[in-house]
C-alpha positions as CSV (number, residue, x, y, z in Angstrom):
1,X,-0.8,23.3,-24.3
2,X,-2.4,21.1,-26.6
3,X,-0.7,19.9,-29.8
4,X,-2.5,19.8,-33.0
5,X,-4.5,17.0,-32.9
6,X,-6.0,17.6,-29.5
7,X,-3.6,15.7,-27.2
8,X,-1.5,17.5,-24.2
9,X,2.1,15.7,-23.7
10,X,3.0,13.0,-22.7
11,X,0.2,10.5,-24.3
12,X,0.1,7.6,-21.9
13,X,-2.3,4.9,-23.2
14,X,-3.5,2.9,-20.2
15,X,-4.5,-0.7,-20.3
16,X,-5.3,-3.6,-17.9
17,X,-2.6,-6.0,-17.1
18,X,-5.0,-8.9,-17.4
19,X,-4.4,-8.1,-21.5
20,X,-0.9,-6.8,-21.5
21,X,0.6,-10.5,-22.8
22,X,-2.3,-10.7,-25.6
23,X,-2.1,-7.7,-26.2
24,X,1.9,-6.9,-26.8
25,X,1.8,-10.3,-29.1
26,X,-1.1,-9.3,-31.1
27,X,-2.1,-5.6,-31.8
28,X,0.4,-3.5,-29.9
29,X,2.3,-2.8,-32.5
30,X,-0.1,-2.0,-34.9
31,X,-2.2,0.3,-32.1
32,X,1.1,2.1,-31.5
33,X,2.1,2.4,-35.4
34,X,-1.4,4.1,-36.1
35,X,-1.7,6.5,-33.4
36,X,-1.0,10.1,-34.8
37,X,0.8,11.2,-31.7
38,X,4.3,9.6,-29.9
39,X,2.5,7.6,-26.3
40,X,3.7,5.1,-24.0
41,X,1.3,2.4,-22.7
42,X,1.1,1.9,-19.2
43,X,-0.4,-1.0,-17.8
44,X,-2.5,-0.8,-14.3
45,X,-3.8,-3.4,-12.1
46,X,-7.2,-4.4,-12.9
47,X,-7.1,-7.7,-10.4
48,X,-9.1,-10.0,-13.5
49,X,-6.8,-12.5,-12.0
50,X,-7.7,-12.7,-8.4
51,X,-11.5,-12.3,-9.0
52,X,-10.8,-15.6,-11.2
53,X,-9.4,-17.5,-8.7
54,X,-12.3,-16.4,-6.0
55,X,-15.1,-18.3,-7.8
């Protein structure tokens, strides 16, 4: 069931790896802080990397 605010448990916040280190030492904390709800971040593969080093 939902909670109150719209969100079924657990909240998993995906993001791309390719921003994981800017984004831990940036804005993490704050996005985490402001969310109304207790969510993990989970990082998935976006391969930004490898299309890099093709061209």
């Amino acid at each position: 069931s939902k909670g109150a605010l719209g969100f079924q448990h657990p909240v998993r916040l995906y993001l791309p790896k390719s921003k994981s280190q800017k984004f831990l030492s940036n804005i993490g904390e704050k996005v985490l802080a402001s969310f109304p709800v207790q969510a993990t971040i989970h990082f998935y593969n976006d391969d930004a990397n490898s299309e890099e080093d093709e061209e």
